[in-house]
KOLDREN-340276 format. One record per atom (N, C-alpha, C): residue in one letter; x, y, z. Coordinates in pm, whole numbers, plus 50000, padded with zeros to 5 digits. Atoms other than C-alpha are relative to their C-alpha. Layout:
REM residues N
aXYZ...
***
This chain:
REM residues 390
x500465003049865x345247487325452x499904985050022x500295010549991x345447456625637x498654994849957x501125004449952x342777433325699x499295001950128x500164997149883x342377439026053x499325018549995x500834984850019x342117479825970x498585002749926x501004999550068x339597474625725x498514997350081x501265006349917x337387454525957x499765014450150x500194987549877x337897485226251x499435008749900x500964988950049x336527507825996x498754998249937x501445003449999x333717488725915x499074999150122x500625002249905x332927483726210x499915017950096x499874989649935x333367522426317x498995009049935x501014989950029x331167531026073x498654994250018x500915003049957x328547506826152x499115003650126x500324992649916x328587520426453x499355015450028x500464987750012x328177555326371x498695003949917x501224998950111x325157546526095x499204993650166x501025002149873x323437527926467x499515011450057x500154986749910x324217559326658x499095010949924x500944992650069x322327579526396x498604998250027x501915007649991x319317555126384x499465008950086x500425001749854x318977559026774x500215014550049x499534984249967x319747599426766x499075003650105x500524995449912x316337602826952x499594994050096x500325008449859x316287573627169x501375007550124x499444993549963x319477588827244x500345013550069x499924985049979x318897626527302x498374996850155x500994998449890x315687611627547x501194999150094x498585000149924x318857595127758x500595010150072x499144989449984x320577624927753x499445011650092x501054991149915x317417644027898x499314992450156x500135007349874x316837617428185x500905002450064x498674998749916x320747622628292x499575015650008x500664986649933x320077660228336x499055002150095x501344997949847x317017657528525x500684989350079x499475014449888x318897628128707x500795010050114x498944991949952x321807654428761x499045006150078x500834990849892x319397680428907x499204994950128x500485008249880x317657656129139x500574996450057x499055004549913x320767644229282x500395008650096x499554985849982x321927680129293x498855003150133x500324998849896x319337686729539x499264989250056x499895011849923x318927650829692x501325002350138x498484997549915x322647655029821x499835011750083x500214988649915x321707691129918x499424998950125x500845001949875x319057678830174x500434989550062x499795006749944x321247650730268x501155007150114x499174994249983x323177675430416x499325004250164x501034996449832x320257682430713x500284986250066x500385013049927x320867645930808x499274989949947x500305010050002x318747627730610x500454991049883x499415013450056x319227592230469x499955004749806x499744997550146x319827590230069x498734996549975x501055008250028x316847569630012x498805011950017x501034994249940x314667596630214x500015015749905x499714986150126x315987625929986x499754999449882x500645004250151x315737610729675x498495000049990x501265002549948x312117604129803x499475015549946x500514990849995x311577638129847x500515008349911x499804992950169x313387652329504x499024997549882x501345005750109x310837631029317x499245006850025x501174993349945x307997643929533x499985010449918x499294988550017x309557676929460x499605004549803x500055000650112x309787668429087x498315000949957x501105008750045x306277654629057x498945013350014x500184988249922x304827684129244x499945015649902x499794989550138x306247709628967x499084997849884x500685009950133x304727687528693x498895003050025x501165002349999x301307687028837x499315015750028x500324984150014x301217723028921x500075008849867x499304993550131x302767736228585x498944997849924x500735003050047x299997715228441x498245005350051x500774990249927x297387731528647x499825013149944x499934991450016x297987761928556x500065007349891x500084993050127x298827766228205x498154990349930x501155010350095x296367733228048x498905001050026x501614994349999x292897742928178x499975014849969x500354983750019x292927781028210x500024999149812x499794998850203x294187777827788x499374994749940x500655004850057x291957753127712x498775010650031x501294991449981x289197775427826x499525013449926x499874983250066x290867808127687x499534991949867x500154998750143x290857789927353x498155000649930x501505000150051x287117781827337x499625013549997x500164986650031x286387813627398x500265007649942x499754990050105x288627829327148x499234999349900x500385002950100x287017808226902x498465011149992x501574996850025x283407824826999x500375014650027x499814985250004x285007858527050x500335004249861x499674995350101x286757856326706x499755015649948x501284989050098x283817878926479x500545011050077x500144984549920x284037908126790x501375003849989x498914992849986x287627909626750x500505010249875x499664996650143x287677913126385x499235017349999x500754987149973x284937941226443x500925011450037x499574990449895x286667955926726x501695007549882x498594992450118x290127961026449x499505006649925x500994989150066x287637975326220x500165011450019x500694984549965x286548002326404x501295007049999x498644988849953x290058009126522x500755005049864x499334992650094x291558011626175x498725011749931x501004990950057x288018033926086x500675012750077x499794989149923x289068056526413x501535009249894x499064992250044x292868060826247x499845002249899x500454993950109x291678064425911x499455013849980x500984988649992x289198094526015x501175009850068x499044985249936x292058112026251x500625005149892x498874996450075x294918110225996x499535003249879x500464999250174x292698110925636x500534996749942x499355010550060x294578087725520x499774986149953x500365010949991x294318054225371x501824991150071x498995002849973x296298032525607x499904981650003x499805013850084x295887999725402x498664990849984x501525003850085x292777979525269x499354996650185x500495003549917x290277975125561x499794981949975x500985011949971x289417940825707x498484995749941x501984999450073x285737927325549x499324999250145x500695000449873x283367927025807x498864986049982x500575012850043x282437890025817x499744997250146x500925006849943x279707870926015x500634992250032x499325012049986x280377840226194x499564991149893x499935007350090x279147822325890x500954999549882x498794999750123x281377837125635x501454995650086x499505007049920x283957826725893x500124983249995x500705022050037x282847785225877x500304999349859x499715004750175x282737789125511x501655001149989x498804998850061x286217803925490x500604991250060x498725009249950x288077778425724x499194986249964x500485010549967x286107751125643x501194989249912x498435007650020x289257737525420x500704994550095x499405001649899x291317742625728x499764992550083x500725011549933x288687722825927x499984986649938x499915015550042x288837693425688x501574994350008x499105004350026x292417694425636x500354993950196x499605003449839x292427689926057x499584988049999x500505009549967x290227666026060x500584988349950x499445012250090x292057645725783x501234993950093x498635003949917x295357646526007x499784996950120x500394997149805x293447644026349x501104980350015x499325015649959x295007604426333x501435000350015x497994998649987x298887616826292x499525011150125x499954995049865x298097643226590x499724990450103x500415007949869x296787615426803x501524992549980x498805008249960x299657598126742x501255004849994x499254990249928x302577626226787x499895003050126x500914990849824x300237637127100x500744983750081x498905009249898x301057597627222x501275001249998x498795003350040x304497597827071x501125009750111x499394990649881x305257626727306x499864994950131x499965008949833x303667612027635x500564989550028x499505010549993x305067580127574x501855007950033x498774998349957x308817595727541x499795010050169x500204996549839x307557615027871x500324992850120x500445014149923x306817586128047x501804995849987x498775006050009x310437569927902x500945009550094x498594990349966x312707600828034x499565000350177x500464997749828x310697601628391x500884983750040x499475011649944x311507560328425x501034998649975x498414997250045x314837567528311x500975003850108x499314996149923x315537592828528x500094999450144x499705005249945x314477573828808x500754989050054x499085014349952x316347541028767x501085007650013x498484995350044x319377567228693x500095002250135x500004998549896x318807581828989x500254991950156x500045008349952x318267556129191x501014990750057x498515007549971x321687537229179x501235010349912x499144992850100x323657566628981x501644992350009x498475003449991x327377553329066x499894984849905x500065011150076x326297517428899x500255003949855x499584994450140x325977535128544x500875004850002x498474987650057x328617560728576x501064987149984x499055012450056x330847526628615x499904993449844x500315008050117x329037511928346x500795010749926x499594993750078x329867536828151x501905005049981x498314996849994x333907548328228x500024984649942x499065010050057x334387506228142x499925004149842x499794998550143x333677518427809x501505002549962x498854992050005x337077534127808x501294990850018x499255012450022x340647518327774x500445000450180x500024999449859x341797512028143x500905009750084x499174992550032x344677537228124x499235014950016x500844987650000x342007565028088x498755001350098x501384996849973x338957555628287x499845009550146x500854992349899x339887575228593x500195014849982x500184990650088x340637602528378x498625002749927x501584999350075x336967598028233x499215003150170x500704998149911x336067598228577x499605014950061x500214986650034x336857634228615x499365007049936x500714987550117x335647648028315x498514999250048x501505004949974x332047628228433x499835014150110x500254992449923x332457651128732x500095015649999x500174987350052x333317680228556x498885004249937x501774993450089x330137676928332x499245002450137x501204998549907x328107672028654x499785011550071x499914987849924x329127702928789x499645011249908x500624997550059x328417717928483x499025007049968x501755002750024x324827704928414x499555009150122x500524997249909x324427716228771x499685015250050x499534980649955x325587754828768x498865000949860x501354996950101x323237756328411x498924999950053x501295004049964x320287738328580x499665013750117x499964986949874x321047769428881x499415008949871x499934987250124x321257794828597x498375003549960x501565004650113x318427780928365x498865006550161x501104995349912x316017783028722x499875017550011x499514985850010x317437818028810x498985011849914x500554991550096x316427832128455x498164998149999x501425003050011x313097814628445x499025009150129x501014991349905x312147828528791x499575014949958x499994987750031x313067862828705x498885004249895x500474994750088x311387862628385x498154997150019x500995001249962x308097846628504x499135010150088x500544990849918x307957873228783x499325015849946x500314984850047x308307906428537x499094998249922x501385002850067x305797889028310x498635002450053x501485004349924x303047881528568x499995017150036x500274985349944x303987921328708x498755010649873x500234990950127x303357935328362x498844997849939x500995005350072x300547916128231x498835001450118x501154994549865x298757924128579x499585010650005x500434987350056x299177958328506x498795007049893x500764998750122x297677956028191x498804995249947x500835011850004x295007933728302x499834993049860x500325013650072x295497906328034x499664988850067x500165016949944x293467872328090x501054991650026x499235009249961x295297845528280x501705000149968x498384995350000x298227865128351x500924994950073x498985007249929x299947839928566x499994991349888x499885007550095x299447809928304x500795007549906x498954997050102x301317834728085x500935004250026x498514994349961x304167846228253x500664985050054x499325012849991x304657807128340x500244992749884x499435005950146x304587797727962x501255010749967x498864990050071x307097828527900x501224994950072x498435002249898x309577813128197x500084987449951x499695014350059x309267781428055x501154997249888x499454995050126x309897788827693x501195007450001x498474994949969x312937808227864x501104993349966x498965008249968x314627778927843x500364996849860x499765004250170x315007781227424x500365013050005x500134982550024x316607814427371x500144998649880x500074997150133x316517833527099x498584991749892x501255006650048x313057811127010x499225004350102x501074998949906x311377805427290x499065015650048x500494990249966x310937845127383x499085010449870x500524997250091x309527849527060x498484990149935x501075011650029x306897821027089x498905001550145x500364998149852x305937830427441x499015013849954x501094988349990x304137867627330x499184999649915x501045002650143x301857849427055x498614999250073x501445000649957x299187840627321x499525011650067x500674988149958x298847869727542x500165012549920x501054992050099x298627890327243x499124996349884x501135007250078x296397872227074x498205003250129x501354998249888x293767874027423x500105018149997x499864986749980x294917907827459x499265005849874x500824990350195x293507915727062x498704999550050x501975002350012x289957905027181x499505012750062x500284990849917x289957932927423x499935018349941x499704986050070x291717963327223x501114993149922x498605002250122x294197961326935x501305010050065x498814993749884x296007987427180x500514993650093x499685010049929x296357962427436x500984990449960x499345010550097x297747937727230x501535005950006x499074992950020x300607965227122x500535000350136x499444994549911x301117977127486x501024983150034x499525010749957x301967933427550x500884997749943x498835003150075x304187931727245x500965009050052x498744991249964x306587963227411x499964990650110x499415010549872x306197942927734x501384994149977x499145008649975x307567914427664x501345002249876x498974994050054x310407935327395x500395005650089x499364996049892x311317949227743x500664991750041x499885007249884x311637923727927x500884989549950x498935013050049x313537899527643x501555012049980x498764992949971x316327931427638x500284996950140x499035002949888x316827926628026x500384991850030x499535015149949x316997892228013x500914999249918x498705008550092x319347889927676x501295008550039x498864991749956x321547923227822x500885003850137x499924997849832x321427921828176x500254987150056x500125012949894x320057890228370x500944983549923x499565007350098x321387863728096x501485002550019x498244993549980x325187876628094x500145000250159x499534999949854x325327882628478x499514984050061x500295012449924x323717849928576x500894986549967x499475015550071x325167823128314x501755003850027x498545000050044x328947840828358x500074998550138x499955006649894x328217832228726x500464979449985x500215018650039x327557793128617x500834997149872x498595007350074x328767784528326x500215013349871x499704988350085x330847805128020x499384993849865x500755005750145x328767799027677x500605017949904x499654986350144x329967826127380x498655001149975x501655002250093x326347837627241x499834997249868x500225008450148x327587826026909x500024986749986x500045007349977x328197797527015x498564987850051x501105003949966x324917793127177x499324999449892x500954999150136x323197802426826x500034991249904x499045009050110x325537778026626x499364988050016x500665013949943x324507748626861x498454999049991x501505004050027x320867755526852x499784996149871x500265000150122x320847756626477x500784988349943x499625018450040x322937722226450x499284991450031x501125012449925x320867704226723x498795001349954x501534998050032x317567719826584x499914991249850x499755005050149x318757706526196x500074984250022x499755014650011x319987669826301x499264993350089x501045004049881x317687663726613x498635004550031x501654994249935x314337684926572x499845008750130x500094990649908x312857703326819x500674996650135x499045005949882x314217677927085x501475003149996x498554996950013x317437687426989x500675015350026x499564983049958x316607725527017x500115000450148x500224998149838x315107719927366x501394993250065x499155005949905x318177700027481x501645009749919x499344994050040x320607722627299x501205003750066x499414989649890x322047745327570x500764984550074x499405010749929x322867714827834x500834990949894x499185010150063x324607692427523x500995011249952x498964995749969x326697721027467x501045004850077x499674997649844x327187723027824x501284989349986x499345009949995x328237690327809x501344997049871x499165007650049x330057688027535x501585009049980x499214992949975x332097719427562x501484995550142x499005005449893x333557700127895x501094992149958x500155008550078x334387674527681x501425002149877x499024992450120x336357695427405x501325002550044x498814993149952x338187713527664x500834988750120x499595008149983x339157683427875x500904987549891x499465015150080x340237654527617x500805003949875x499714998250129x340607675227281x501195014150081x498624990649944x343147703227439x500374997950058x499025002949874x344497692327749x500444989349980x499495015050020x344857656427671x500594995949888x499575001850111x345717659127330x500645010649910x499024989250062x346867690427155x500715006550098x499184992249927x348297704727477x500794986650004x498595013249943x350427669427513x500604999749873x499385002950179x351167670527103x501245000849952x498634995650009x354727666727054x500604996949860x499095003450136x357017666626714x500834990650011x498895008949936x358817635626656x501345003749985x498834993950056x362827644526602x500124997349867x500354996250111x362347639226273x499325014249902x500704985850055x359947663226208x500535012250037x499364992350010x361557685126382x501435005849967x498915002550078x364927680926197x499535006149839x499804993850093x363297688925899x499045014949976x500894984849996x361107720326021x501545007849989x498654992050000x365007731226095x500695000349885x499864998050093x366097722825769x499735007849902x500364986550076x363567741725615x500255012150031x499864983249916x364047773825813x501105004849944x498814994750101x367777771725700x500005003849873x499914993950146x366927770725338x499385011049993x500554989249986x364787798225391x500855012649999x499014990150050x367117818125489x501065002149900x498944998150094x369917813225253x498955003849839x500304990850129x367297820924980x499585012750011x499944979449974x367357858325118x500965005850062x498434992349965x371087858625179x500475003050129x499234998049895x371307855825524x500434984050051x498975013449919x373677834025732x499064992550125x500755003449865x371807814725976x500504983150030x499255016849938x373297777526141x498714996850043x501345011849950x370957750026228x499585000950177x499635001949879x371927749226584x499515009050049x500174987449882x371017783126690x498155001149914x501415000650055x367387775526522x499054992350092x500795012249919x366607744526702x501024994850096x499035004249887x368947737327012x499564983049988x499595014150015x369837699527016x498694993150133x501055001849945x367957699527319x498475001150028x501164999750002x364647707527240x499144985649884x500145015450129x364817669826996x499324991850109x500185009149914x364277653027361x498815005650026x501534997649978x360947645127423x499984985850076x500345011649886x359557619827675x499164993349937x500715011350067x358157585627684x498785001849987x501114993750075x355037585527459x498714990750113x501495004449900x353157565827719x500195005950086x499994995249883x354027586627983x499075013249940x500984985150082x353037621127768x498844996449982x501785001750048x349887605627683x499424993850056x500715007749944x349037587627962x499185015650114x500014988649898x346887616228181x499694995850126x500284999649829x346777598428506x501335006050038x499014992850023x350477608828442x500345017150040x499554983650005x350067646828434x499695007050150
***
C-alpha cells in the first residue's frame, strides 16, 4: 500500500474508534431528529389551515410540552403514592397469600409447596435491612444516573428545537458531507427516511392509543388502583416490543396482590390478552399500513442496539431500523449491487470456465453461444454509477 492509502485508513479508523466514543452523544441526536421529524410532521400539517411556519411550530412545541406535563401528572404522583403505601401494606399482603394458599391446601389436601412464614413488620426490617444499606450505599450513583438522565432530557428537547427551528440549514449541512455527484441523491434518501420516521411515528401513536384504551377498559373492570396511570405506562412501554409488554404488567399486579392474589392472576390474563391482539392483530395491520419491518428483523435489531447502545439503544431501536433499512435499500441495492457490472474480463473468463466445464462431461458447447459478444458492452462507469444518471 501506498502512502497516501495507508494514511486514508488511519484516518478511517480513527474515525470509526471517535464514532464509538460518541455512540451516546450520538443515539441522543438521533432521538432529537425523530421528535424534530414528528413536530414538523404536524407543524406542516397545521400549516395547511393557513397558518404561518413560525405560528405552527409554536404550537407543535406547545403541543409537545403539553404531553410531557400531563404524562407526568399522571403516572409520577399517583405511583409515588401507590408505592408508599405498598410499602405499609406489604405484611397484609403476605398474610392475605397465606390464607389463600391455607384455603387451596384445605380444598385439594394437598401440599401445594412450602407455605410463606408469617412475618411481622419487624422480621421484615431485619430481613431487608442488607438491601436497605446496600441502597443507601449507591443512593450517590442513583443521584447521579437520575441527573445523567434529565440532563440528556434537557439535551434532546434543545436539540430538537434548534433542529426544528431552521431544519433545511442542517439537512444542507449534512448532504455537503457527501461527494457532489451524490448529494442530490442523498437528498432523496433524507426524504425517504422522513417519510419513514413519519408513517412509524403514525403507527407507534396508533398502537399506543389502542393499547392504553383496552388497558384502562380492563383494569376498570377489575377495579385495580390507578387504572389510568396504568394503562398509560402499558401504552408507553408499547413502544419496546417484545420488552416493554412484559415490564408494563409488573405494577398493576403487584397493587392488584394487596387486594387478592386472584386479582393479581385475573391482570396477568388481561394484559396476555391484550399483548396477543396487539402482537397478532393491531401490530401487523397497522405497521404494514406504515412501514414493512420482518418481526425477525425487529428482534435482531433490538438485541444489537440493546448490546452496543444500552437501553437507549433498545428505546431507539425500531426508528434506527426504520432509518437504516431506507438506507440499505436505497444506496446498498439500487445504487450499488443493482448498478454492479462485470468487467469484460471477468466475464471472458466466467465463459472460459463454463466451456471447460463442459468438455469435462463430454459435451460440445462454443463460447459464443454462452456469452454473446454483446453482452461484453457495458457503459461508461461514471454514467452507471453516477445516480443522478438513472
Amino acid at each position: 500500500m501506498k502512502l497516501g492509502q495507508w494514511m486514508g485508513l488511519l484516518a478511517l479508523i480513527a474515525s470509526c474508534y471517535i464514532l464509538w466514543q460518541i455512540r451516546q452523544a450520538l443515539l441522543l441526536l438521533f432521538a432529537a431528529v425523530v421528535l424534530a421529524t414528528a413536530l414538523n410532521r404536524l407543524a406542516r400539517y397545521l400549516q395547511k389551515f393557513g397558518l404561518k411556519r413560525s405560528i405552527a411550530v409554536l404550537l407543535s412545541v406547545s403541543f409537545l410540552v403539553l404531553i410531557f406535563v400531563g404524562l407526568f401528572l399522571i403516572i409520577v404522583p399517583p405511583f409515588a403514592q401507590q408505592f408508599q403505601q405498598l410499602t405499609q401494606r406489604a405484611p397484609q399482603g403476605i398474610a392475605k397469600l397465606n390464607e389463600w394458599i391455607d384455603q387451596i391446601e384445605a380444598r385439594f389436601s394437598g401440599q401445594m409447596g412450602q407455605r410463606l412464614p408469617n412475618l411481622d413488620i419487624n422480621d421484615i426490617i431485619q430481613q431487608l435491612q442488607p438491601l436497605f444499606n446496600q441502597l443507601v450505599g449507591g443512593a450517590g450513583a442513583f443521584v447521579g444516573n437520575t441527573l445523567g438522565v434529565i440532563l440528556s432530557f434537557l439535551l434532546v428537547i434543545v436539540l430538537t428545537l434548534m433542529t426544528l427551528a431552521e431544519p433545511l440549514s442542517y439537512r444542507k449541512a449534512f448532504i455537503q458531507l457527501f461527494p457532489s455527484f451524490y448529494r442530490r441523491r442523498v437528498d432523496g434518501i433524507l426524504d425517504e427516511c422522513e417519510t419513514a420516521l413519519g408513517r412509524w411515528v403514525i403507527g407507534a401513536l396508533i398502537s399506543m392509543s389502542v393499547i392504553t384504551f383496552l388497558s384502562l377498559i380492563g383494569l376498570s373492570v377489575l377495579q385495580v388502583p390507578l387504572a389510568l396511570a396504568h394503562a398509560v405506562l402499558a401504552g408507553l412501554l408499547n413502544l419496546i416490543p417484545n420488552i416493554g409488554p412484559g415490564l408494563s404488567v409488573i405494577p398493576p399486579m403487584t397493587i392488584a396482590l394487596l387486594d387478592s392474589p386472584l386479582k393479581s392472576g385475573f391482570v396477568l390474563i388481561l394484559y396476555f390478552l391484550i399483548q396477543q391482539f396487539e402482537s397478532n392483530l393491531l401490530t401487523p395491520y397497522v405497521m404494514a399500513q406504515q412501514v414493512a419491518l420482518l418481526p425477525a428483523v425487529t428482534l435482531i435489531a433490538q438485541v444489537f442496539f440493546a448490546t452496543f447502545f444500552g437501553f437507549l439503544g433498545l428505546l431507539l431501536a425500531l426508528p434506527l431500523t426504520v432509518v437504516a433499512q431506507v438506507w440499505v435499500r436505497e444506496v446498498l441495492i439500487k445504487d450499488i449491487l443493482n448498478q454492479w457490472q462485470a468487467t469484460p474480463r471477468k466475464l471472458a473468463a466466467l465463459d472460459t470456465a463454463i466451456h471447460e466445464e463442459y468438455e469435462s462431461i463430454g459435451v460440445t458447447h462454443s463460447k459464443s453461444e454462452s456469452l454473446p459478444e454483446k453482452k461484453l458492452e457495458i457503459p461508461n462507469n461514471t454514467e452507471s454509477h453516477n445516480p443522478e444518471n438513472q
